[in-house]
NUVEX-864662 format. One record per residue (C-alpha): z negated, y, x negated; residue in three letters. Coordinates in steps of 0.25 Angstrom, whole numbers, plus 5000, padded with zeros to 4 digits. Layout:
ZYXALA/...
END
This chain:
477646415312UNK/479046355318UNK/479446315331UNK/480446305341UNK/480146465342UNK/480346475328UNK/479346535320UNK/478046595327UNK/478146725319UNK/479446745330UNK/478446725342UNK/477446835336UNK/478546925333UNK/478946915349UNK/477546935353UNK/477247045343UNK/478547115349UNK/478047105363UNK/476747155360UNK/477247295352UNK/478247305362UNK/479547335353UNK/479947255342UNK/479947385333UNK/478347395336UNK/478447245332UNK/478947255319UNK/478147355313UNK/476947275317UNK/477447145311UNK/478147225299UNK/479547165302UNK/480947205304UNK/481347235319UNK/482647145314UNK/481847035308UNK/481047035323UNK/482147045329UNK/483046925324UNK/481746845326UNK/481546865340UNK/482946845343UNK/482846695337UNK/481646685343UNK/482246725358UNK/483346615355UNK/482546515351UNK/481746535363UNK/483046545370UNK/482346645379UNK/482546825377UNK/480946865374UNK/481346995371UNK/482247115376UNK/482447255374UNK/482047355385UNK/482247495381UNK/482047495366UNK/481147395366UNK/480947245367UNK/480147175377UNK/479847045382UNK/480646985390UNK/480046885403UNK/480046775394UNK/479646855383UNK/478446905391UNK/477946765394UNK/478246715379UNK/477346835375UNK/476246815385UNK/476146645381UNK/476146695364UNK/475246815365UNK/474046745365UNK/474546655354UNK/474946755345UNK/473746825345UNK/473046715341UNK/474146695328UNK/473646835327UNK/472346825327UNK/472246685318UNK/472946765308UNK/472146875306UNK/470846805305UNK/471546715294UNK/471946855288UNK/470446895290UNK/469846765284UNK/470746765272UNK/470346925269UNK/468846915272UNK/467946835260UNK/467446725270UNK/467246575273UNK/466646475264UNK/466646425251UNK/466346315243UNK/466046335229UNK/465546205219UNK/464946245206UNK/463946185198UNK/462446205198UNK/462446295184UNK/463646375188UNK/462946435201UNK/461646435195UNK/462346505181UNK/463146605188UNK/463946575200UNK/462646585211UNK/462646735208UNK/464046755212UNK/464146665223UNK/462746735229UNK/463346875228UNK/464846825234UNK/463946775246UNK/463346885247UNK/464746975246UNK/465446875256UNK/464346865268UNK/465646795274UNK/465646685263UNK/464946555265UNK/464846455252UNK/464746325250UNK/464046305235UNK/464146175229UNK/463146165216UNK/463546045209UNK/464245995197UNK/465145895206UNK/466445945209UNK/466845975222UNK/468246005222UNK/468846125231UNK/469446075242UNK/469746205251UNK/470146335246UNK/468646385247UNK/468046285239UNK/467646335223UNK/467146235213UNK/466746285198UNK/467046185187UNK/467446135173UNK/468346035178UNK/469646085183UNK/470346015195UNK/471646045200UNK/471346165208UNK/471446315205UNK/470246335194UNK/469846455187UNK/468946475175UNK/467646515175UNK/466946515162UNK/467046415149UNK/465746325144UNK/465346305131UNK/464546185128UNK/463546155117UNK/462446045115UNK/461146075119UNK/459745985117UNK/458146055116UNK/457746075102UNK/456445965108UNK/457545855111UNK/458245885098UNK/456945865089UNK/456745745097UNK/458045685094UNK/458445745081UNK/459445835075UNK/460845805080UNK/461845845070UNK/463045745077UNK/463745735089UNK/463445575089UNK/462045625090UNK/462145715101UNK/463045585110UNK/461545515108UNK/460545635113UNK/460045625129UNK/461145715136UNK/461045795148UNK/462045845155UNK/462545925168UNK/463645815171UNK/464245675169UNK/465045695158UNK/464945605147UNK/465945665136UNK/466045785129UNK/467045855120UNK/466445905109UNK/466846005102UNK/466846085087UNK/467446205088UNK/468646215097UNK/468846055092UNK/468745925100UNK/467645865089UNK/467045745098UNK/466845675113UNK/465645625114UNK/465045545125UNK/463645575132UNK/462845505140UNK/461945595148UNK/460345575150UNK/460345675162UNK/461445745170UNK/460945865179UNK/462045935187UNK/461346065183UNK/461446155169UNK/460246215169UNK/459646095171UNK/460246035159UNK/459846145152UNK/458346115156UNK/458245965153UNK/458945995138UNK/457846095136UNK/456746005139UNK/457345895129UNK/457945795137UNK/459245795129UNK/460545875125UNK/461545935135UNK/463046005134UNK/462846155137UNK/463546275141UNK/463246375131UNK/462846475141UNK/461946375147UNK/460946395136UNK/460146515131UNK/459246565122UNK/457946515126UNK/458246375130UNK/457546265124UNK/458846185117UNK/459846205106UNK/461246175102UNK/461446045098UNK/462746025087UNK/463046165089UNK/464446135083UNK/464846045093UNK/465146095108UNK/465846045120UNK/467246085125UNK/467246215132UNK/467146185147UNK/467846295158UNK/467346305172UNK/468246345183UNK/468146385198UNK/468946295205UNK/469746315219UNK/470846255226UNK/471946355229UNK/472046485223UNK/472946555235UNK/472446595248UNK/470946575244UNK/469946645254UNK/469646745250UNK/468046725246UNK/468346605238UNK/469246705230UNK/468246815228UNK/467146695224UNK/468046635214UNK/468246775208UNK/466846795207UNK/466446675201UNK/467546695190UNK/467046835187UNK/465546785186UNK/465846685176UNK/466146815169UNK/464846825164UNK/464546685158UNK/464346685143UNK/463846595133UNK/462446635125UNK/462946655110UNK/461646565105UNK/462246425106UNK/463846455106UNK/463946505091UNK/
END
């Protein structure tokens, strides 16, 4: 900060001379030059217009003015002092909140294991959890949100989602084989969002988009998952959703949707706290561990 004094950094040099009592002892605690120090606290004393300092013996001390500056700054330097080294203390200890937004299957799937064990690393750590498949955008440097849809912000990828069509082998004996994709458009769809049209897929090639009209939404995977396997309809899956004992089968097996990516969202990427950092880093190594079954994906 500037003024009519110049920059503060001169008026703490001053202070910290006073207090070592030499500008040698000063130096080595503020790891500068005596010459640097010493041309700083000349313009200073000439922009004061006023002699702050002067040698006695082989030393410097304040002069009567400079006593009277040093005595009216003191307290005020401490507390420059002090703010500092709490914003030091802050930014080195894992503490503070955090707001993290994911949705319901991703906590329940693998992020709740992680997020319990942080807390319990970081007793210091307080979070804000936002289960939900709206987006709630970071608007701090502690706020998190996992997604598939990038915004502009830092994002980082988590894990890829492979989706297949899934119905119960009841609904499909109720409806009939499907052997088209203008079939499937026409069965009772359930899905976990809004979203009405999906790339379809042979392949790595862009076959079809077809449009759907859903029967039920739920805002939960699992519970997708449930309803399909009690016959209410046909749903878009992730692969590693669906396991070896659940009542439903691959529907069109050739077909599938493009590949979706998730990615954990922030807003800046420098001077993060330091718990967010450590959070984000976990996340990413837990999703380490996702894999799709081998059942449906061949």
């Amino acid at each position: 900060m500037s003024s009519i004094f110049g920059n503060i950094d001169d008026l703490y040099l001053f202070c910290c001379v006073v207090e070592e009592g030499s500008l040698l002892a000063a130096s080595k605690k503020l790891h500068l030059p005596v010459s640097t120090m010493s041309r700083r606290l000349s313009a200073l004393e000439q922009r004061l217009n006023t002699r702050l300092l002067e040698k006695k013996g082989r030393e410097l001390v304040a002069t009567q003015n400079g006593s009277e500056a040093f005595e009216a700054l003191r307290s005020g330097m401490e507390s420059i002092e002090i703010g500092f080294g709490q914003m030091v203390t802050e930014t080195q200890e894992v503490s503070g909140k955090i707001k993290l937004a994911i949705p319901h299957n991703f906590y329940r799937a693998f992020i709740g294991e992680v997020v319990e064990q942080f807390l319990i690393d970081y007793p210091k750590v307080t979070l804000d959890l936002i289960l939900s498949q709206q987006q709630v955008i970071p608007q701090t440097d502690r706020d998190l949100l996992i997604t598939f849809d990038l915004s502009e912000m830092i994002a980082r990828p988590l894990f890829k989602a492979r989706h297949g069509f899934f119905a119960s082998p009841d609904y499909l004996s109720k409806v009939g084989e499907v052997t088209s994709l203008e079939q499937l458009v026409e069965l009772d769809w359930v899905s976990v969002d809004h979203t009405t049209e999906l790339a379809i897929y042979q392949d790595e090639a862009l076959i079809d988009v077809i449009k759907v009209k859903p029967k039920l939404v739920v805002n939960d995977i699992f519970a997708v998952c449930g309803v399909v396997e009690k016959g209410l309809g046909v749903a878009s899956l992730p692969f590693r959703h669906v396991h070896d004992g659940m009542n439903m089968v691959r529907v069109l097996p050739q077909y599938q949707r493009s590949v979706r990516e998730a990615h954990i969202v922030y807003k800046q990427r420098q001077y993060q706290p330091k718990a967010l950092s450590i959070l984000v880093e976990r996340i990413i190594a837990s999703t380490d561990k996702i894999k799709e079954p081998t059942r449906f994906t061949v």
